[in-house]
SEVEXGU-989171 format. One record per residue (C-alpha): chain; residue number from 1; y, x, z negated. Coordinates in steps of 0.001 Angstrom, whole numbers, plus 500000, padded with zeros to 6 digits. Layout:
BEGIN
  kette   nr       y       x       z
      A  NUM       Y       X       Z
...
//
This chain:
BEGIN
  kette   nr       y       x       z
      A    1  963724  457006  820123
      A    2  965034  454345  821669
      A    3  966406  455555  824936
      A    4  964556  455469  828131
      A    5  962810  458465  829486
      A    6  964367  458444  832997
      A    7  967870  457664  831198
      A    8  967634  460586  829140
      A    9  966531  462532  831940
      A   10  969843  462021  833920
      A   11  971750  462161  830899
      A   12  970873  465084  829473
      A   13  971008  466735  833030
      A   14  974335  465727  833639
      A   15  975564  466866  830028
      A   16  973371  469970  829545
      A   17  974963  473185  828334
      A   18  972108  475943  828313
      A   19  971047  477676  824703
      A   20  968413  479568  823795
      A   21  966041  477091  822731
      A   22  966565  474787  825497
      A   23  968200  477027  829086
      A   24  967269  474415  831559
      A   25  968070  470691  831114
      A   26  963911  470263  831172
      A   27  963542  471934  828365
      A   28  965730  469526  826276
      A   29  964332  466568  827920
      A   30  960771  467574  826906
      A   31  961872  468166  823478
      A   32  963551  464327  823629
      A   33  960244  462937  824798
      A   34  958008  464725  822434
      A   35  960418  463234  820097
      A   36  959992  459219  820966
      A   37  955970  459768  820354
      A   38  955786  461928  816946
      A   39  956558  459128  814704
      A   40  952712  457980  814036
      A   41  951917  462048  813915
      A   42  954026  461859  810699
      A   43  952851  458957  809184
      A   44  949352  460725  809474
      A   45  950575  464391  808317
      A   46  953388  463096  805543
      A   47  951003  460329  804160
      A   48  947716  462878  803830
      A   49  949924  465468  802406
      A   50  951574  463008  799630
      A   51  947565  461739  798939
      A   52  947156  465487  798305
      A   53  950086  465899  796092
      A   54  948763  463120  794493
      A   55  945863  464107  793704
      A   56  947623  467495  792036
      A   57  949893  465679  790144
      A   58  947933  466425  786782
      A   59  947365  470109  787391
      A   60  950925  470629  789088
      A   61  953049  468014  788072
      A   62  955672  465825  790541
      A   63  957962  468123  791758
      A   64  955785  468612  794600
      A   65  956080  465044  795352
      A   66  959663  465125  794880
      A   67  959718  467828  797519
      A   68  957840  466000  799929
      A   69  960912  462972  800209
      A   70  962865  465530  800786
      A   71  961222  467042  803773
      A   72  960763  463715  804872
      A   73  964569  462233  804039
      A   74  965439  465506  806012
      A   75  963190  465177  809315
      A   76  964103  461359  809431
      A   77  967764  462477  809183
      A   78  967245  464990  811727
      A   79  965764  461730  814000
      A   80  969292  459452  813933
      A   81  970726  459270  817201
      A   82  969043  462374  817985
      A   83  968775  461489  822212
      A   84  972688  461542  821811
      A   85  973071  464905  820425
      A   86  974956  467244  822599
      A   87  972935  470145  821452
      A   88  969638  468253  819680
      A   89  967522  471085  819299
      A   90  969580  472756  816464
      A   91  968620  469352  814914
      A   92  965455  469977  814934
      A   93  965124  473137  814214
      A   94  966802  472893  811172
      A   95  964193  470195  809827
      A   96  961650  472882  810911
      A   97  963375  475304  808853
      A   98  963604  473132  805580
      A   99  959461  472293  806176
      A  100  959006  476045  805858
      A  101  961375  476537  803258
      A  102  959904  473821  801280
      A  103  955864  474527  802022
      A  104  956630  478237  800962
      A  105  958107  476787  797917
      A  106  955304  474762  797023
      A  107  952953  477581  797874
      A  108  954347  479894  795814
      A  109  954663  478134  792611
      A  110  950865  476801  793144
      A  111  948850  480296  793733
      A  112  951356  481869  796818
      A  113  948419  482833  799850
      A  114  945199  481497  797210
      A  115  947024  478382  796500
      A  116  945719  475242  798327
      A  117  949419  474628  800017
      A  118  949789  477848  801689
      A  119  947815  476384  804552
      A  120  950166  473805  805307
      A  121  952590  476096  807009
      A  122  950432  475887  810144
      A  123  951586  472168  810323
      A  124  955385  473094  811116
      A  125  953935  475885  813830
      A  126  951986  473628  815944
      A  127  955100  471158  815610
      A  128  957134  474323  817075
      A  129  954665  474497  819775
      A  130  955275  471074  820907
      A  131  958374  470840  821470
      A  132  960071  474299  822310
      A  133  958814  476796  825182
      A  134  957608  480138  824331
      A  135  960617  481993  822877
      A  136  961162  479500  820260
      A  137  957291  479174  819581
      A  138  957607  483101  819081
      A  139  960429  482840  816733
      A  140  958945  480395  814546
      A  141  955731  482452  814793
      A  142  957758  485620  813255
      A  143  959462  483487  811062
      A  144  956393  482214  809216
      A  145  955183  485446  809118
      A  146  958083  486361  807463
      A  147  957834  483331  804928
      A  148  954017  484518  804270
      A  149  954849  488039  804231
      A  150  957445  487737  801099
      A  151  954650  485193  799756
      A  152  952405  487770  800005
      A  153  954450  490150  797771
      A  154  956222  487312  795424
      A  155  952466  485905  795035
      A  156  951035  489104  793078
      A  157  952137  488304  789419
      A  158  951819  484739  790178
      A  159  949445  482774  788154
      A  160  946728  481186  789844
      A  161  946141  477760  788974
      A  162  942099  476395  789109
      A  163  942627  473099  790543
      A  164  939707  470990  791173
      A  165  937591  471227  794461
      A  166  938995  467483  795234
      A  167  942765  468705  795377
      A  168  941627  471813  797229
      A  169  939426  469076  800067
      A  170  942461  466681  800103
      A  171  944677  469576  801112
      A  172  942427  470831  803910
      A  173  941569  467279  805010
      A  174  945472  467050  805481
      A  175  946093  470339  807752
      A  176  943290  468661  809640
      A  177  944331  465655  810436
      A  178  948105  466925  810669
      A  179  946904  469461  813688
      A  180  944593  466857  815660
      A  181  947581  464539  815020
      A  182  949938  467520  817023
      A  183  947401  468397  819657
      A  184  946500  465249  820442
      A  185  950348  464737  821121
      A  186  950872  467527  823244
      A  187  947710  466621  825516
      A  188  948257  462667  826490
      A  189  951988  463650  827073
      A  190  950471  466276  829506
      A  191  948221  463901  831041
      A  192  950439  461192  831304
      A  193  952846  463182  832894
      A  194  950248  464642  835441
      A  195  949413  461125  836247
      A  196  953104  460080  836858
      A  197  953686  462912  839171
      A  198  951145  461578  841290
      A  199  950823  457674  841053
      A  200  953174  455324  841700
      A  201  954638  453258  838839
      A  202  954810  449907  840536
      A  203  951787  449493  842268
      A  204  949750  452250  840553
      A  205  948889  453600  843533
      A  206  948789  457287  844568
      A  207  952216  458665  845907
      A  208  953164  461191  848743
      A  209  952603  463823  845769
      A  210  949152  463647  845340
      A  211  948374  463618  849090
      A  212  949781  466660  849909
      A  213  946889  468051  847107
      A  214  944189  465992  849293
      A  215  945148  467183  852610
      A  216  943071  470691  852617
      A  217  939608  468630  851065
      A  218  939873  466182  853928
      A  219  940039  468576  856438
      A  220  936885  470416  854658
      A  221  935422  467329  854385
      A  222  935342  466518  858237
      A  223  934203  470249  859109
      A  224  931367  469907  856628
      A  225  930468  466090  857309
      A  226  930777  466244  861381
      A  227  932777  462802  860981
      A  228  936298  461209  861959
      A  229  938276  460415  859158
      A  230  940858  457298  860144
      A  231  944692  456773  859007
      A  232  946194  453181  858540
      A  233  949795  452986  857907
      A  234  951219  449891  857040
      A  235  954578  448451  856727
      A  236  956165  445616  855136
      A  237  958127  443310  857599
      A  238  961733  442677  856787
      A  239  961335  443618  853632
      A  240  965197  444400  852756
      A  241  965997  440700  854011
      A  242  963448  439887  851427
      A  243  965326  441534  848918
      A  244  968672  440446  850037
      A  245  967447  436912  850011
      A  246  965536  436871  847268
      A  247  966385  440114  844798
      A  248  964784  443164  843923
      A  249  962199  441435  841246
      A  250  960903  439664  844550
      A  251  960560  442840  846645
      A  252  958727  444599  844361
      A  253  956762  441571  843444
      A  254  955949  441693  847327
      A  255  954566  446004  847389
      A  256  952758  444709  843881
      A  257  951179  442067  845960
      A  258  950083  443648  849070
      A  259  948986  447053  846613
      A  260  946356  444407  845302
      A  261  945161  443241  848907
      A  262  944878  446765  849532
      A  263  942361  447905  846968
      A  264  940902  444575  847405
      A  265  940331  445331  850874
      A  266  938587  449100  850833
      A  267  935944  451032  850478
      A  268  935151  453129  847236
      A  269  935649  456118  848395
      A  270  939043  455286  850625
      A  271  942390  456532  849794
      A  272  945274  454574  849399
      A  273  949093  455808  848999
      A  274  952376  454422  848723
      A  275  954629  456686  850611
      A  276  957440  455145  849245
      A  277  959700  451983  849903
      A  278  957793  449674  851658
      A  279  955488  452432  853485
      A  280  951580  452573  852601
      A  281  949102  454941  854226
      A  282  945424  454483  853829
      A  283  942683  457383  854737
      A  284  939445  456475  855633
      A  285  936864  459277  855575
      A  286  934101  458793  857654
      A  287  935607  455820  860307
      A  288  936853  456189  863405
      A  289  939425  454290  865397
      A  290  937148  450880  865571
      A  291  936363  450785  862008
      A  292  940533  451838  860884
      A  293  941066  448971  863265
      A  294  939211  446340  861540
      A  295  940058  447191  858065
      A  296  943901  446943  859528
      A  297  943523  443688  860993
      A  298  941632  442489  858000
      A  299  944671  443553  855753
      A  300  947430  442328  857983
      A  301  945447  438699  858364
      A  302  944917  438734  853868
      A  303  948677  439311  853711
      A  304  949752  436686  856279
      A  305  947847  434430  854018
      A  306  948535  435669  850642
      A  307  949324  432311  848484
      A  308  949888  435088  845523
      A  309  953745  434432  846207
      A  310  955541  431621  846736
      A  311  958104  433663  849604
      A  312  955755  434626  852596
      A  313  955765  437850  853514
      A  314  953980  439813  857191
      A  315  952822  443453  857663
      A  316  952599  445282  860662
      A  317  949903  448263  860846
      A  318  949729  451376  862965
      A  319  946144  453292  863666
      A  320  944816  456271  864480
      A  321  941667  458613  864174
      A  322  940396  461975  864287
      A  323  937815  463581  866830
      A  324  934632  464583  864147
      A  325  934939  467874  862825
      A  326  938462  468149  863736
      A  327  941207  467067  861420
      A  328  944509  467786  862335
      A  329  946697  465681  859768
      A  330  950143  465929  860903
      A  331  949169  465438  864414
      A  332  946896  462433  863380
      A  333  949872  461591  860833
      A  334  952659  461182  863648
      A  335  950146  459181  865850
      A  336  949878  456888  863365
      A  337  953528  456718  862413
      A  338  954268  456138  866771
      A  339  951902  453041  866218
      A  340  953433  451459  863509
      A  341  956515  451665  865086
      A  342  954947  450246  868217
      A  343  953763  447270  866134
      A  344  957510  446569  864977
      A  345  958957  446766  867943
      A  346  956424  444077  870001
      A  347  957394  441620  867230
      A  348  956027  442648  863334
      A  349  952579  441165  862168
      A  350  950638  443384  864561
      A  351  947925  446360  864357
      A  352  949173  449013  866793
      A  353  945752  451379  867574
      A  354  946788  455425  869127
      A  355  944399  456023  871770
      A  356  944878  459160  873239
      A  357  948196  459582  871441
      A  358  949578  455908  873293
      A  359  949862  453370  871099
      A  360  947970  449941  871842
      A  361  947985  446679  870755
      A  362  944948  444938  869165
      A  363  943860  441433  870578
      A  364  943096  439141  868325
      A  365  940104  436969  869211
//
């Protein structure tokens, strides 16, 4: 699929009408983004399964195989323009439905439940699983029952053909590999969408998000240690004249820029966020206003000087820092904030330091 996950997000939540499959606009969008990275899952699960039918051709014959482009004609049919669908998940539900249809086929005319194909229709229930929520998980669940249930009685008179242990490995090696292929889906979409909830795109630095989760172990982390822990917020100068003058590519060329100097510039164990727009905020554990104040001036003198770009570009910096033990962020948070703004209003390209809640300026020797 083709279309953009943050387009297809907006689209489908402007255009959503609610069914059972998909009742929130979420639901579909999931299913759309599962979609866009199961195409090398069925390479792995159509090509093992045709090496298997292979394998069976002279004990079975080639209808199996003839099956097979048929499931696959049907689930690539399913694909076209799929992310423009009004209603997509009937689409693919019905290509689940002819899988079924067609491994119970197979299954039954090859040994119904002690045939080597019956197996296979786990493969179409872990594809349910990755791409509906639970009701539609449970229906295909009942469903394939169902198919394995009628198996089960359609299977008794059926003969049972003795194919050879290599047709019988090739199957199994095929459910494998089909499954890992599935799983293996559904977990780097989960962590990849974990880490975009919490890191920013451009800079790849951590957002707002995941310091609201760090907040609470901070705190701990000063009652425990006995020691200050510092905040540095820092703020592009003029940056929308820099994007006026220059364009958008430019500004974010500048955040990309001065995200570098900032990892360049700390500690291991320091924290660095964007807050958003032009807006970083560093936390350093373990310094108190002296050290924050250093590290800020250090920062604001690498980006005065940054050659990276050909446009030159300023920062002004706010500081603040915690008594030891006690770690009060929003308190500590709006000190800092009271600084920065200090620092823009004497002029931009300054460190601002909060002592007892006044913001100062720092003198540069």
């Amino acid at each position: 699929m083709a279309t953009d996950y943050g387009v297809t997000v907006a689209t489908q939540k402007q255009a959503h009408d609610g069914t059972w499959l998909c009742p929130t606009a979420e639901d579909r969008v999931r299913l759309l983004d599962m979609d866009k990275r199961l195409p090398p899952v069925w390479a792995i699960t159509f090509g093992s399964i045709g090496l298997a039918l292979l394998l069976s051709v002279p004990w079975v014959g080639w209808w199996p195989m003839l099956l097979l482009v048929i499931t696959v004609v049907g689930v690539i049919g399913s694909e076209h323009g799929l992310a423009k669908a009004r209603q997509p998940e009937y689409r693919v539900m019905l290509a689940w439905l002819l899988s079924v249809a067609v491994i119970g086929y197979a299954s039954l005319r090859t040994g119904g439940l002690r045939g080597p194909f019956a197996p296979w229709l786990v493969i179409p229930a872990v594809a349910l699983a990755v791409r509906f929520r639970l009701r539609g998980v449970i229906a295909g669940t009942v469903l394939t029952a169902g198919v394995l249930g009628s198996m089960a009685v359609a299977s008794r008179d059926v003969h049972h053909l003795h194919l050879p242990s290599l047709v019988w490995f090739a199957a199994d090696v095929a459910l494998v590999a089909s499954t890992v292929g599935y799983t293996l889906t559904l977990l780097y979409a989960d962590l990849q969408h974990r880490d975009e909830a919490i890191i920013d795109p451009l800079t790849g630095m951590l957002n707002r998000h995941a310091l609201k989760g760090r907040i609470a172990e901070l705190a701990e982390q000063a009652r425990v240690n006995h020691q200050p822990i510092a905040l540095v917020m820092g703020d592009v100068d003029s940056f929308k004249s820099i994007n006026d003058r220059f364009g958008h590519a430019a500004g974010d060329a500048v955040l990309e820029a001065v995200g570098d100097r900032i990892r360049a510039h700390l500690r291991a164990y320091d924290l660095a966020y964007r807050l958003g727009g032009e807006e970083f905020l560093i936390v350093l554990p373990g310094s108190d206003r002296a050290g924050a104040k250093l590290v800020a001036e250090r920062l604001r003198q690498a980006i005065e000087s940054d050659a990276s770009l050909e446009l030159g570009f300023t920062m002004s910096f706010g500081v603040s820092a915690s008594p030891a033990e006690k770690f009060d962020f929003e308190t500590l948070l709006k000190e800092t904030d009271n600084a920065l703004y200090a620092a823009k209003e004497s002029g931009r390209n300054r460190v601002f330091v909060s002592v007892q809640g006044e913001p100062t300026p720092v003198t540069v020797a």
